[in-house]
N, C-alpha and C positions, 0 to 999 in steps of 0.2 A: 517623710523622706522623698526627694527628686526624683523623678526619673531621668537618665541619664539621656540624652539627646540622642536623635538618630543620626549616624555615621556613615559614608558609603560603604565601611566596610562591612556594617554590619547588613546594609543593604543588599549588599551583592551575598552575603552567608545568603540571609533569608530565601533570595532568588535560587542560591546552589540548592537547599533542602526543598525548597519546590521544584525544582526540574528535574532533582535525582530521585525525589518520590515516586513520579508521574513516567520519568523518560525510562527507569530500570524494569518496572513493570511490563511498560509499554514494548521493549524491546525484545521481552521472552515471549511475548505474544504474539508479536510481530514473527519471530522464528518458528513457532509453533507451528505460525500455519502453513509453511511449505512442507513442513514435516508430513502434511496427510498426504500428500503425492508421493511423499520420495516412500512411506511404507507401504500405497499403492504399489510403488514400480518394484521393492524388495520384494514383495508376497506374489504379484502377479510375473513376474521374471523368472519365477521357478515353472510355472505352467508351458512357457516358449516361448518363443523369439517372435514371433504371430500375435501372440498374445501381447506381450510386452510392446510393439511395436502400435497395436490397438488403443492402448491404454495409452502411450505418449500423445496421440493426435488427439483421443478424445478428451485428456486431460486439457491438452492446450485451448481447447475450445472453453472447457469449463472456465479455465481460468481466464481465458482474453472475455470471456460475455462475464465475468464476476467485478474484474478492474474495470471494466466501466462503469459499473454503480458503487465503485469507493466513493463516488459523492454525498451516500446516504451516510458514511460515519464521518466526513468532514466538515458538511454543513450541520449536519444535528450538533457535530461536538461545539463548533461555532455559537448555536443559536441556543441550545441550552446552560451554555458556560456564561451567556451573556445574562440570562436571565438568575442565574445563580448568584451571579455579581451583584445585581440587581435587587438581592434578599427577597428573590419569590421563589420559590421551590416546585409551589405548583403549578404554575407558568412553564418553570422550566421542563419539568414531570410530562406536561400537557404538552410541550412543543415536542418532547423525545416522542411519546405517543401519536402523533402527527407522521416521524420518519419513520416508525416504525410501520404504521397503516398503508406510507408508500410504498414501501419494502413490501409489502405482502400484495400491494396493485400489481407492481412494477414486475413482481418473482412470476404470479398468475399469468404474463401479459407473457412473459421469455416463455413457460413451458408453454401454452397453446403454440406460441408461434414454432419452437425448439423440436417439441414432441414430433412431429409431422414430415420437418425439413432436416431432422438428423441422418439418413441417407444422404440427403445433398451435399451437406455440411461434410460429411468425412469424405464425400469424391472432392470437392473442391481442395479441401489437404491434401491429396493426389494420395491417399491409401492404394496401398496394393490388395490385390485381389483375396492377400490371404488375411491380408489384416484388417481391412475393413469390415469386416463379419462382427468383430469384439470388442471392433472400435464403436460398431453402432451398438451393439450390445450394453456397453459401459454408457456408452453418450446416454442411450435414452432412459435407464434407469438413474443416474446422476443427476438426470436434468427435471427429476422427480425433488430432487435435494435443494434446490435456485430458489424455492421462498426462504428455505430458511436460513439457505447462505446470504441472504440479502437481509433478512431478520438480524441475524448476527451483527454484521456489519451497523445499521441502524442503531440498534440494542450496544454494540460498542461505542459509537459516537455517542449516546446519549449518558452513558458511564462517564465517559471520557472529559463530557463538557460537565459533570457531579465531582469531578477533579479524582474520580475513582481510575485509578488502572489495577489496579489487583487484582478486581474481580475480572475482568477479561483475562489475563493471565489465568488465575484459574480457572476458568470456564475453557482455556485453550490448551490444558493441561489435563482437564478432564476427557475434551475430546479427542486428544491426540492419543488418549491410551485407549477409551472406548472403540475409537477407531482401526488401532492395532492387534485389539482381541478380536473384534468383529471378523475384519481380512482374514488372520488366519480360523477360525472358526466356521465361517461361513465359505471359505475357498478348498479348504483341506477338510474342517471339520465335516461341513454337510456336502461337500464335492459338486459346490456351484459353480467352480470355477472363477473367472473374469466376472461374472456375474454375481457373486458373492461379495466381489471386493467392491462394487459397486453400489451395492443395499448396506457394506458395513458401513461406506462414507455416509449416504443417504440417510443412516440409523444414528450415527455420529453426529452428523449435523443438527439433525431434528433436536435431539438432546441439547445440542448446544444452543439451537433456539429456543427449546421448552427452559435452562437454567435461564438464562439472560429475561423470558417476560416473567419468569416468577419474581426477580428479583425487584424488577421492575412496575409492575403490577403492585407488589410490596409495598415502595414508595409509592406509588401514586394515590395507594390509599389509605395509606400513614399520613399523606400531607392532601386527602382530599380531592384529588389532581382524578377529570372523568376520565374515561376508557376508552370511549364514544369514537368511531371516527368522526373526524370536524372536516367538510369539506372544505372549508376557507383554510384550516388548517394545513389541510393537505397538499392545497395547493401552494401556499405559501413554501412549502419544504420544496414542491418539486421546483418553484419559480430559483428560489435561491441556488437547488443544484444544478441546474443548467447550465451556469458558467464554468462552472466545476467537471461537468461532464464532459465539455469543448475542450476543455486545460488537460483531460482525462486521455481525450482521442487524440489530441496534437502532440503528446506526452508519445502514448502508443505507437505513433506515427512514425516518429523519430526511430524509436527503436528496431520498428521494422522496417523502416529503410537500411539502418545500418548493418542489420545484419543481410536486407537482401543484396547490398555492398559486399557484403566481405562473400556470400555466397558465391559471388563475379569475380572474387579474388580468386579462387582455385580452392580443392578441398583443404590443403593441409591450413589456410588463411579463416576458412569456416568454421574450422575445426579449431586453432587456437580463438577467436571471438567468443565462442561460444563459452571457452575457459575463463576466459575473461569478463564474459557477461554476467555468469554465476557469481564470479566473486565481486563483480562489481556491486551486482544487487545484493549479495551481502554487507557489502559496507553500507549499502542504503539503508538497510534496517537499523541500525546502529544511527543513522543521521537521522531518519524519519521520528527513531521513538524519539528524539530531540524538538523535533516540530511537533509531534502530536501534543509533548508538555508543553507547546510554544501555544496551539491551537487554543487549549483549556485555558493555560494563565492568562491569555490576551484574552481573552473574551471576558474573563471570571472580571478582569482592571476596567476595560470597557464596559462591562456593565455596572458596575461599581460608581462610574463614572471619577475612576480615576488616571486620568491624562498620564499625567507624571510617573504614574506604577507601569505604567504599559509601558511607555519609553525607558525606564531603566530595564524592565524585565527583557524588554527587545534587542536593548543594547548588552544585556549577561547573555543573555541566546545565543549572541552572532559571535561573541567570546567563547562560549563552547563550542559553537562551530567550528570556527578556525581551529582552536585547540585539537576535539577530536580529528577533525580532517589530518592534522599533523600526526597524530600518531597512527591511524590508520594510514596512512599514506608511509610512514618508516616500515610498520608491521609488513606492507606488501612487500616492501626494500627485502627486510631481512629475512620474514619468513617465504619467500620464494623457491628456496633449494627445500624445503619441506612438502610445501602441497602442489606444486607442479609435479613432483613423480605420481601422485595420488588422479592426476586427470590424463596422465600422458609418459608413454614411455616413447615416443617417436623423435627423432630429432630434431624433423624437420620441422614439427610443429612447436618444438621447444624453442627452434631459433627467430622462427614468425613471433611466439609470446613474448620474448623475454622484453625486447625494446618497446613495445605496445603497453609490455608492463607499468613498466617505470612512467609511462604518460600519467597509468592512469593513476599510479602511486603520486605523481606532481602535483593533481590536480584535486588530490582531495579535500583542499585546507576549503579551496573555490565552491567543491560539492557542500561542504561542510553549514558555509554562509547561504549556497543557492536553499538548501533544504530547510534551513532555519529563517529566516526570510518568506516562504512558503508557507512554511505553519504558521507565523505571526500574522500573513497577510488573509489565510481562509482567517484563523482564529478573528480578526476585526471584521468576516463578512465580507470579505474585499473580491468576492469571488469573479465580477465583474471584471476589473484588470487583470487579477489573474489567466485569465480567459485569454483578452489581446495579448498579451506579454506573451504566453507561448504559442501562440499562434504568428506571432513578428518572430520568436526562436524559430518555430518550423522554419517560417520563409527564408530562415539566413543558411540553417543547416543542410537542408535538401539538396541545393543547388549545390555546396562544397561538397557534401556525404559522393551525390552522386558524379563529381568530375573524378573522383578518384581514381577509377579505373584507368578513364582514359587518359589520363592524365600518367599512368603509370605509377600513380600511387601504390601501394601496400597496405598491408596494415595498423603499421604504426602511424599512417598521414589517415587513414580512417577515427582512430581513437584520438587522433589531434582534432578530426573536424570534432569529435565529440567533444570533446575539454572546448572548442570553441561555440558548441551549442551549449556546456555550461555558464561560460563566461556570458554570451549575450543573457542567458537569465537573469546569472548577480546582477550586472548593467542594470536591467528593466526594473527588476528586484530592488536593489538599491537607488535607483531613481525613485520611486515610488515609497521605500519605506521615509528616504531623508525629507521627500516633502511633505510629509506629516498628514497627507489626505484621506489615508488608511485610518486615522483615528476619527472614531465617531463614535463618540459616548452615546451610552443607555440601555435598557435591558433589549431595544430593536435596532438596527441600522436604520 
């Protein structure tokens, strides 16, 4: 009996059942992890407005020194997705062990530096006199927690590029509950206070770094893959994230121009951005778990050394893209008379939202292509252009973000410069993917 010839339609099934394997998982996991802040701020919000006010500045610190080592899960997913392609396992095993060794350099290198200069660090946030007492409290026990948040990170990259997302989902499910009994146990139970919530994270974490090297571990010596750190190894991971880390800060950058933009605007204009910022990065998670699957199957094709699998997969990618962006972009349309009362009952910050809205609801078919575009291009190793590409975005957005003011701008000409810092990425993005230079077969770039 024949086998029936291959079809694009069946092409493109195949491509949906791997993206929706890889991108559902990847998406609860993605959610998960803001979840440990916001039951920080629920637990620690009943202690006082001091407290609570403590815990927002030293959170933000955790989190701006954690996105900058997202390098360690998008190169490792890269570099071991490539070598999975490739049919070596323990190659692959051995290069994830490589980011992971970074991750514990890297974690070491932030708490000496961290432990010592967390005073400094929460006067530069401009803490008031009553809140800075819990913000250093919080910072310097948390920042006890940065190996293993950097472990995790690692240890997810390296699933990710084994075409595994499940297990990070649950591993981001075990923490987020560990993390929610700890808080109240350790704040009310043993009456630590702000202090408490800070060792349940720190307890939380660790866990979530001890499941991810067990599992890990596992593999490595199921298929024989050492333990050992490899310094050529090592280096190898940090050389590849460094482009990654540039694309990391100039990413960063943007964001905190525009919002110290909208700060210039007046409060009730700070005040809706920041509405709008939330729900913005939640539609990123929803686009990103789409690059993440983009990350793992380009690399899994390139290493495989297959050309032709990577360009169709690329081009079903940017198909979901547009897709979701569209319906996210309607959902912001209609569900807006819903969760705008849930962030704001004021007026006048309802009538700055509403038009700024609808931008960002236009522009999401654009985010949809930018985001997918991005995990195809780490996914081939391409971190190198990635790098220039948002660094020529910064240069074009700065100079519009910051005429705003004086120009008389508002808000909604702030969220247009933005939709125009997304647009130059598709441009750079799609310049770069249509001239096929991103493609470089084999299990290494």
């Amino acid at each position: 009996m024949t086998q029936a010839p291959a079809t694009p339609k069946n092409g493109r099934r195949r491509h949906d059942r791997e993206i929706i394997a890889l991108a559902v998982p990847a998406f609860g996991a993605l959610v998960a992890e803001p979840l440990f802040v916001m039951v920080d701020s629920a637990v620690v919000g009943h202690l006082g407005t001091p407290q609570l006010a403590g815990l927002g500045i030293a959170a933000a610190l955790l989190m701006t020194a954690v996105s900058i080592f997202v390098f360690l899960a998008y190169a490792t997913t890269a570099a071991v997705a490539r070598r999975v392609g490739a049919g070596d396992l323990p190659a692959a095993i051995r290069q994830g062990m490589d980011g992971i060794w970074l991750a514990l350099l890297l974690g070491a290198a932030v708490v000496a530096l961290a432990m010592p200069t967390a005073p400094w660090l929460v006067d530069v946030f401009g803490a008031s006199d009553t809140a800075a007492p819990y913000a250093i409290t919080y910072l310097r026990i948390s920042i006890l927690g940065i190996p293993a948040m950097l472990v995790v990170l690692a240890a997810t990259g390296v699933l990710r590029g084994l075409q595994d997302t499940r297990t990070p989902l649950y591993v981001a499910i075990a923490g987020f509950t560990a993390n929610a009994v700890l808080n109240v146990t350790l704040v009310y139970g043993a009456g630590l206070g702000i202090a408490g919530s800070a060792w349940g994270t720190v307890i939380a974490q660790a866990g979530m770094a001890a499941a991810y090297l067990v599992v890990v571990i596992r593999g490595a010596r199921k298929h024989g893959a050492s333990l050992r750190p490899d310094a050529a190894g090592i280096k190898a991971s940090a050389r590849a994230g460094v482009p990654l880390l540039i694309r990391t800060l100039s990413l960063r950058a943007v964001l905190m121009i525009a919002t110290a933009v909208a700060a210039r605007l007046g409060d009730v204009d700070i005040a809706a951005h920041q509405i709008i910022l939330s729900l913005w990065s939640l539609t990123a998670f929803a686009l990103d778990a789409i690059a993440i699957a983009g990350q793992a199957i380009i690399g899994r094709y390139l290493g495989a050394d297959d050309e032709k699998g990577a360009r169709e997969a690329c081009r079903r990618m940017v198909e979901w893209g547009i897709g979701c962006g569209i319906v996210l972009g309607v959902l912001i349309v209609l569900a807006r008379p819903l969760f705008i009362p849930l962030f704001t009952s004021d007026p006048s910050v309802k009538d700055a939202l509403l038009p700024a809205l609808l931008v960002v609801a236009v522009s999401q078919p654009i985010a949809g292509v930018v985001f997918v575009l991005d995990g195809v291009l780490m996914g081939a190793g391409d971190g190198r252009y990635l790098a220039w590409a948002m660094l020529v975005t910064l240069a074009v957005f700065a100079p519009v973000a910051l005429l705003v003011p004086s120009l008389g701008g508002g808000l909604t000409a702030l969220w247009w410069a933005m939709t125009l810092m997304m647009a130059v990425r598709l441009i750079t993005l799609w310049l770069r993917t249509r001239s096929g230079r991103w493609i470089v077969t084999g299990a290494t770039r």
